[in-house]
DSSP file (Angstrom, degrees, kcal/mol; ACC not computed):
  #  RESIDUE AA STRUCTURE BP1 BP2  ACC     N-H-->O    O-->H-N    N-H-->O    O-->H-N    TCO  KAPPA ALPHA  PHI   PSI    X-CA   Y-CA   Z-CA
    1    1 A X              0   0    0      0, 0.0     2,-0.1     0, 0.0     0, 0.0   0.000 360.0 360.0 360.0 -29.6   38.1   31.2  -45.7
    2    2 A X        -     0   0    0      1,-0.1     3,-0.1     2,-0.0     0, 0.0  -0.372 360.0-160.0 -92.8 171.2   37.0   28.5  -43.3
    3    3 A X        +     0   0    0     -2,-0.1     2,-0.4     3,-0.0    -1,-0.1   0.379  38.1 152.5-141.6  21.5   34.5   28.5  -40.6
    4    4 A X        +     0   0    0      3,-0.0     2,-0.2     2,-0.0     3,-0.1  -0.792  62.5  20.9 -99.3 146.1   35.4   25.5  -38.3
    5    5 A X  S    S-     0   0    0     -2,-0.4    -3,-0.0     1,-0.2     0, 0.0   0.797  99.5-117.7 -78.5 153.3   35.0   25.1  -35.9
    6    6 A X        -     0   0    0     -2,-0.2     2,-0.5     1,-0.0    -1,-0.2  -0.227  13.3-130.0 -52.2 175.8   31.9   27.7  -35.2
    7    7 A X     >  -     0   0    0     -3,-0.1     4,-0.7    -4,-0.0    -1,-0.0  -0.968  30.2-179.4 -99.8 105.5   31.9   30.1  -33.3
    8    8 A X  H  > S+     0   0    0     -2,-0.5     4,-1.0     2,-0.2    -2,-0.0   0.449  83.9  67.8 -99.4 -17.6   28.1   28.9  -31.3
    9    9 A X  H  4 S+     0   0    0      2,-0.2     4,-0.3     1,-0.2    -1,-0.2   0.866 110.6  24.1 -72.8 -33.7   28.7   32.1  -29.3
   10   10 A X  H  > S+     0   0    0      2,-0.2     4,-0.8     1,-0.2     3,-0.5   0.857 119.2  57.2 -93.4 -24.6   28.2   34.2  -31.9
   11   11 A X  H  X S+     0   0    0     -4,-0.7     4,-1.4     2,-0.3    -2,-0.2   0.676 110.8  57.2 -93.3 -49.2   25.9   31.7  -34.1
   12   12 A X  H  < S+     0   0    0     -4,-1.0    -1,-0.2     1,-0.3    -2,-0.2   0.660 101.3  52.0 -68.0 -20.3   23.8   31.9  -30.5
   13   13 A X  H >> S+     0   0    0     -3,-0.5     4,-1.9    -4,-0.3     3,-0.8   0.771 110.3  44.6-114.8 -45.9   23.5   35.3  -30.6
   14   14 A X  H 3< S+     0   0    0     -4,-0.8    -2,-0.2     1,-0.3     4,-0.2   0.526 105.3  62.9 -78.8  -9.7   22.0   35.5  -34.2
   15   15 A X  T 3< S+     0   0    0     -4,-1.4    -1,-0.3     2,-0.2    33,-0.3   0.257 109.7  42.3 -85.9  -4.6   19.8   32.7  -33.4
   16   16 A X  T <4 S+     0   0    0     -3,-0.8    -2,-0.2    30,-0.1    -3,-0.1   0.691 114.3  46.3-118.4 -91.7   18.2   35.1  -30.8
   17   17 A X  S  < S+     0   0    0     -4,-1.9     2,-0.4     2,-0.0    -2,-0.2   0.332 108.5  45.2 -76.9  10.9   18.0   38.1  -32.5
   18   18 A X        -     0   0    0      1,-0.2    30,-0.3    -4,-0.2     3,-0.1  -0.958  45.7-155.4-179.2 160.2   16.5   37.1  -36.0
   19   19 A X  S    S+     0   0    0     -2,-0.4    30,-1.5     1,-0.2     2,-0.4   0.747  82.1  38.0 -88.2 -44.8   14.1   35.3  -37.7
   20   20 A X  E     -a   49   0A   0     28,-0.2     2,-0.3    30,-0.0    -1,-0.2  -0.964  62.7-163.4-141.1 113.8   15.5   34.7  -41.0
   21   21 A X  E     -a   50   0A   0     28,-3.2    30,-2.1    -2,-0.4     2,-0.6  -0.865   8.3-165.3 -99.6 140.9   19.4   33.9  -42.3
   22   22 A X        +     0   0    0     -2,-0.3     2,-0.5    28,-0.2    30,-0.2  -0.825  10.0 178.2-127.5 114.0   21.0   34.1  -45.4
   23   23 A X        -     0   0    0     -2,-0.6    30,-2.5     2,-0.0     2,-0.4  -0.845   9.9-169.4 -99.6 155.4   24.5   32.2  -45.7
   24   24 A X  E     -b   53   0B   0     -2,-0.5    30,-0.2    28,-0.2     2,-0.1  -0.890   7.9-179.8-128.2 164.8   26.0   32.4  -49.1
   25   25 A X  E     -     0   0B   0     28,-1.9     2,-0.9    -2,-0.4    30,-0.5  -0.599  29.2-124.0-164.8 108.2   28.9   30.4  -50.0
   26   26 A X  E    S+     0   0B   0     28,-0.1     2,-0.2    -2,-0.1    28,-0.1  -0.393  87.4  27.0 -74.4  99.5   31.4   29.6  -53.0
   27   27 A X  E    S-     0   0B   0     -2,-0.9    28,-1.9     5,-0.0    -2,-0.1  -0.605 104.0 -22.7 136.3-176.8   31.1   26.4  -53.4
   28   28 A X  E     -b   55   0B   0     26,-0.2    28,-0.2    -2,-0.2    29,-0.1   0.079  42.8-135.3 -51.8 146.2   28.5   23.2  -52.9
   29   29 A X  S >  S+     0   0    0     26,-1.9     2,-0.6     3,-0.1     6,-0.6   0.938  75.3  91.6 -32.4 -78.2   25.7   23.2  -50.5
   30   30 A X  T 3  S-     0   0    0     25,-0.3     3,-0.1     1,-0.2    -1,-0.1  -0.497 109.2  -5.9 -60.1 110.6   26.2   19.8  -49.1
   31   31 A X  T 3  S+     0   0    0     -2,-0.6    -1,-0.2     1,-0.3     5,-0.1   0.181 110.0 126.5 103.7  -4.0   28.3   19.5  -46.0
   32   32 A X  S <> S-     0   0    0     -3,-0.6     4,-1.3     1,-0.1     3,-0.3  -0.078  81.3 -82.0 -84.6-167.6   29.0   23.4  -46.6
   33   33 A X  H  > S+     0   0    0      1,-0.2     4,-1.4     2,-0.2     5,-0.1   0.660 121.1  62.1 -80.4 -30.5   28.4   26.0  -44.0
   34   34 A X  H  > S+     0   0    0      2,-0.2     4,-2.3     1,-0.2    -1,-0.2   0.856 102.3  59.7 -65.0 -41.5   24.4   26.7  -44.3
   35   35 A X  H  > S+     0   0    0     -6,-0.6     4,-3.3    -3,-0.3     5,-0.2   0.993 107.6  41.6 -53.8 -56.6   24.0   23.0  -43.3
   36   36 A X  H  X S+     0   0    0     -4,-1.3     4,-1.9     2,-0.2    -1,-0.2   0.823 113.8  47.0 -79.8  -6.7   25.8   23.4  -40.0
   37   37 A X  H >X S+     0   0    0     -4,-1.4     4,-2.0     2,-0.2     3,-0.8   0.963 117.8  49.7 -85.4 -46.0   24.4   26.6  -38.9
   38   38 A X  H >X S+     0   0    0     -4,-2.3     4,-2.0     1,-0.3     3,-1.3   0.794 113.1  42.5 -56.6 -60.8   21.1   25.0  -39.9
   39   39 A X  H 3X S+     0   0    0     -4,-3.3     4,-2.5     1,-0.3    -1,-0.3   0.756 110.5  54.1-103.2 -31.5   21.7   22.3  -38.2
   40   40 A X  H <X S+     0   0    0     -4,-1.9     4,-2.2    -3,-0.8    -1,-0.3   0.835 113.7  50.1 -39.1 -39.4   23.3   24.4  -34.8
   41   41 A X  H <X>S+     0   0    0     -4,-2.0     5,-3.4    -3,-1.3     4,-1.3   0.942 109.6  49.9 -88.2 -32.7   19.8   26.3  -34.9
   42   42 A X  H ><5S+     0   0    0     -4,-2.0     3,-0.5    -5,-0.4    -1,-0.2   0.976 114.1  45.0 -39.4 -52.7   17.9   22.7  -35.1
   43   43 A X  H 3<5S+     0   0    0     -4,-2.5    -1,-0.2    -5,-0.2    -2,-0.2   0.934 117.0  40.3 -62.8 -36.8   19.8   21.3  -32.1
   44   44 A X  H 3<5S-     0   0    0     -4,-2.2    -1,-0.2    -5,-0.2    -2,-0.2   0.672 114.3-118.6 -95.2   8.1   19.6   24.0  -29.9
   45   45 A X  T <<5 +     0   0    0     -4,-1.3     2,-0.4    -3,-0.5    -3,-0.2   0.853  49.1 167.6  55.1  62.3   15.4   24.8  -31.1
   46   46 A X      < -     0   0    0     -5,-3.4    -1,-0.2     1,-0.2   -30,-0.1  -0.791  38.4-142.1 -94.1 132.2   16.3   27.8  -32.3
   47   47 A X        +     0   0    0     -2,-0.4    -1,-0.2   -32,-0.2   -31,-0.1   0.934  58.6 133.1 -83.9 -46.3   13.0   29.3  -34.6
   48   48 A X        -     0   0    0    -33,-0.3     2,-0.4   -30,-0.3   -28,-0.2   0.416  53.4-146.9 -17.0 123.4   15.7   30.9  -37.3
   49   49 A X  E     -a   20   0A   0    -30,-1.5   -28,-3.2    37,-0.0     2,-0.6  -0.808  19.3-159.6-100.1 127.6   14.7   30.0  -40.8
   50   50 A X  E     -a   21   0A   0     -2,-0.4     2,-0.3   -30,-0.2   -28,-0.2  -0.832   4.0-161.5-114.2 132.9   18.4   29.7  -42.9
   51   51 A X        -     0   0    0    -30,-2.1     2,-0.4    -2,-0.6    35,-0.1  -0.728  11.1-142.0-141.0 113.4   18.3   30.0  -46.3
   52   52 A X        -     0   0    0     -2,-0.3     2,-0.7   -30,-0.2   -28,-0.2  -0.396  12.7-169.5 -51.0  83.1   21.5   28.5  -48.3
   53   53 A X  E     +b   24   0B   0    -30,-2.5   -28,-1.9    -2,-0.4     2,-0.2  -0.823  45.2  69.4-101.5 110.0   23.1   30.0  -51.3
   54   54 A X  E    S-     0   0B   0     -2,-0.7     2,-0.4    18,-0.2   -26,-0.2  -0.603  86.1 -16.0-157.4-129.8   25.7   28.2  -53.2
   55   55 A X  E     -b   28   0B   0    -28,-1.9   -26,-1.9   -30,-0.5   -25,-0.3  -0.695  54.7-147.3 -86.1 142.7   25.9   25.2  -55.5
   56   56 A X        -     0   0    0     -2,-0.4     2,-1.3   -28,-0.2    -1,-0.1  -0.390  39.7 -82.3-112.6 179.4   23.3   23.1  -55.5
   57   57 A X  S    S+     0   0    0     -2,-0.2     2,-0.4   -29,-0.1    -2,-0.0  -0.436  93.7 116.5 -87.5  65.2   23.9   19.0  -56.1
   58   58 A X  S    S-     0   0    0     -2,-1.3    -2,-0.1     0, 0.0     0, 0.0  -0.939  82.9 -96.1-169.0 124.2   23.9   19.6  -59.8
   59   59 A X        -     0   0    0     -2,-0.4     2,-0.2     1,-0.0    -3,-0.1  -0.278  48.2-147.6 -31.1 119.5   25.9   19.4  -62.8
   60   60 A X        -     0   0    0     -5,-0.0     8,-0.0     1,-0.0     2,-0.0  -0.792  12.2-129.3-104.7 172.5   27.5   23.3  -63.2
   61   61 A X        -     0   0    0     -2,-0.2     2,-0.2     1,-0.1    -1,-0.0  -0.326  25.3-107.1-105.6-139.5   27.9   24.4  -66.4
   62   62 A X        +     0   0    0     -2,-0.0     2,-0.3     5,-0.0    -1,-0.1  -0.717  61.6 116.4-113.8-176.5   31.4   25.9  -67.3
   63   63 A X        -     0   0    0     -2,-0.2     2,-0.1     4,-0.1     3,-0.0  -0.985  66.5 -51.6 163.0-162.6   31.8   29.9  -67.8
   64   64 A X     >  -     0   0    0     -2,-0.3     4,-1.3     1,-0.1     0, 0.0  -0.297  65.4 -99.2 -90.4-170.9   33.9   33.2  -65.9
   65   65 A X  H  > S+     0   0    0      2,-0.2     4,-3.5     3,-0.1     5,-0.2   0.756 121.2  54.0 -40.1 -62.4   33.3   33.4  -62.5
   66   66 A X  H  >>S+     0   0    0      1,-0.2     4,-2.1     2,-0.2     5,-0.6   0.992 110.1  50.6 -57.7 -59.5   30.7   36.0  -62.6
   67   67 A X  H >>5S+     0   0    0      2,-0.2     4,-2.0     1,-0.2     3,-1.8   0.974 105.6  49.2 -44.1 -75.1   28.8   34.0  -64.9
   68   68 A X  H 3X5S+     0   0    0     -4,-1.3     4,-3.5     1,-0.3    -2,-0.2   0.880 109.9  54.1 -55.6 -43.5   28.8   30.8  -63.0
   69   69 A X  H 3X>S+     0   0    0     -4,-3.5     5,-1.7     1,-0.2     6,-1.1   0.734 111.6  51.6 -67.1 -17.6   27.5   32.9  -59.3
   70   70 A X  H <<5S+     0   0    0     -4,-2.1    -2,-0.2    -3,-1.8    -1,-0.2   0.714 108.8  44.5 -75.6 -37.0   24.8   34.2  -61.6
   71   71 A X  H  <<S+     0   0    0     -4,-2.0    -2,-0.2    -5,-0.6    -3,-0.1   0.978 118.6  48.1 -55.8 -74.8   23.9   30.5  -62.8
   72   72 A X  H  <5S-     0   0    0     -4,-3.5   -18,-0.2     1,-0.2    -1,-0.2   0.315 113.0-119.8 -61.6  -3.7   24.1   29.5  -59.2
   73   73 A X  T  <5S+     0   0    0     -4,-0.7    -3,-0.2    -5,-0.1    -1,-0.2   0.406  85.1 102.0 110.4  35.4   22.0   32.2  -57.8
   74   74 A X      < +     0   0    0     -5,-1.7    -4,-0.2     4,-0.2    -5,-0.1   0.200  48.7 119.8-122.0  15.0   24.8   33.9  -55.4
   75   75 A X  S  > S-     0   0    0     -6,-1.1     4,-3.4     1,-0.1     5,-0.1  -0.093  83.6 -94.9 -77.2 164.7   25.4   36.3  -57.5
   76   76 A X  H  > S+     0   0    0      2,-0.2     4,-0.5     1,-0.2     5,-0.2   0.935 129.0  45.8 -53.1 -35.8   24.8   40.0  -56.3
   77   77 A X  H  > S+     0   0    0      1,-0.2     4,-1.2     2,-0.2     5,-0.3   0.975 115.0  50.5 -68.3 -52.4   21.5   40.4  -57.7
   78   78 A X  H  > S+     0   0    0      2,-0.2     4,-0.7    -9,-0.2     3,-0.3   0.888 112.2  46.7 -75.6 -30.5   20.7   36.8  -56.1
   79   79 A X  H >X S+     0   0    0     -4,-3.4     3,-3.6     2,-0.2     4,-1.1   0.907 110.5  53.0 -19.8-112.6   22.1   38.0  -52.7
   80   80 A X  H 3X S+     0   0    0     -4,-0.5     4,-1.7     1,-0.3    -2,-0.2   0.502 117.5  39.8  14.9 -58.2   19.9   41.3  -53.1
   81   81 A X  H 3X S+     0   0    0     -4,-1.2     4,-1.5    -3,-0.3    -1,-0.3   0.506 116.7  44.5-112.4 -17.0   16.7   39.1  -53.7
   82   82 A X  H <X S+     0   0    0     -3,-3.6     4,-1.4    -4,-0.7    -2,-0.3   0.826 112.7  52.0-102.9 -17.9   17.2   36.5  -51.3
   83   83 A X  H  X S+     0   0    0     -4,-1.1     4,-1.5     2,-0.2    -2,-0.2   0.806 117.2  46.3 -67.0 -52.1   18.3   39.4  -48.5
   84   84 A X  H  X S+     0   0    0     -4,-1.7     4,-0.6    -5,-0.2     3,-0.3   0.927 110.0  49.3 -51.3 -57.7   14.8   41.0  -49.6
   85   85 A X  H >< S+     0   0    0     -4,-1.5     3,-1.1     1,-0.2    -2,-0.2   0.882 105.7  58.5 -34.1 -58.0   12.7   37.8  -49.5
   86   86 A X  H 3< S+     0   0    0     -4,-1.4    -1,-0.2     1,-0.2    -2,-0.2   0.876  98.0  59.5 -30.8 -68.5   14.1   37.2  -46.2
   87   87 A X  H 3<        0   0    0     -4,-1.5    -1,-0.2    -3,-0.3    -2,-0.2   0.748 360.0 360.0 -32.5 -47.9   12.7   40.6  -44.8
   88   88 A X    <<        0   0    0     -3,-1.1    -1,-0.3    -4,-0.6    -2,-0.2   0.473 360.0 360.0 -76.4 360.0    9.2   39.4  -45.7
């Protein structure tokens, strides 16, 4: 459920081998896990481009589960399209 501390061995290793990362996460953006690997690939001037799916700094509105990862774009379908994008 967590990811703290990183694991920068393994974080090092994807920072290497690929260009483009996609973290998803339930729950907010800010302070959440796409920040620190972004900010791990910054430090160590690593060229990986991270792109961050969760809650954004935004009013959500209320709704099932399913519903609400569809709002926020983390949904399968936004996974799936943001996994594609990446590729390009």
């Amino acid at each position: 459920r967590f990811v703290k501390p990183l694991d920068e061995r393994l974080l090092a290793e994807v920072g290497a081998k690929f260009r483009r990362v996609v973290t998803v996460e339930d729950g907010a953006l800010r302070g959440g896990v796409g920040e620190a690997v972004t900010a791990f690939f910054n430090a160590r001037g690593c060229g990986a481009e991270v792109r961050s799916l969760g809650i954004g700094d935004e009013w959500v509105e209320h709704g099932t589960p399913a519903q609400l990862y569809a709002l926020c774009g983390y949904d399968e379908e936004g996974i799936l399209r943001a996994l594609l994008d990446a590729k390009r």
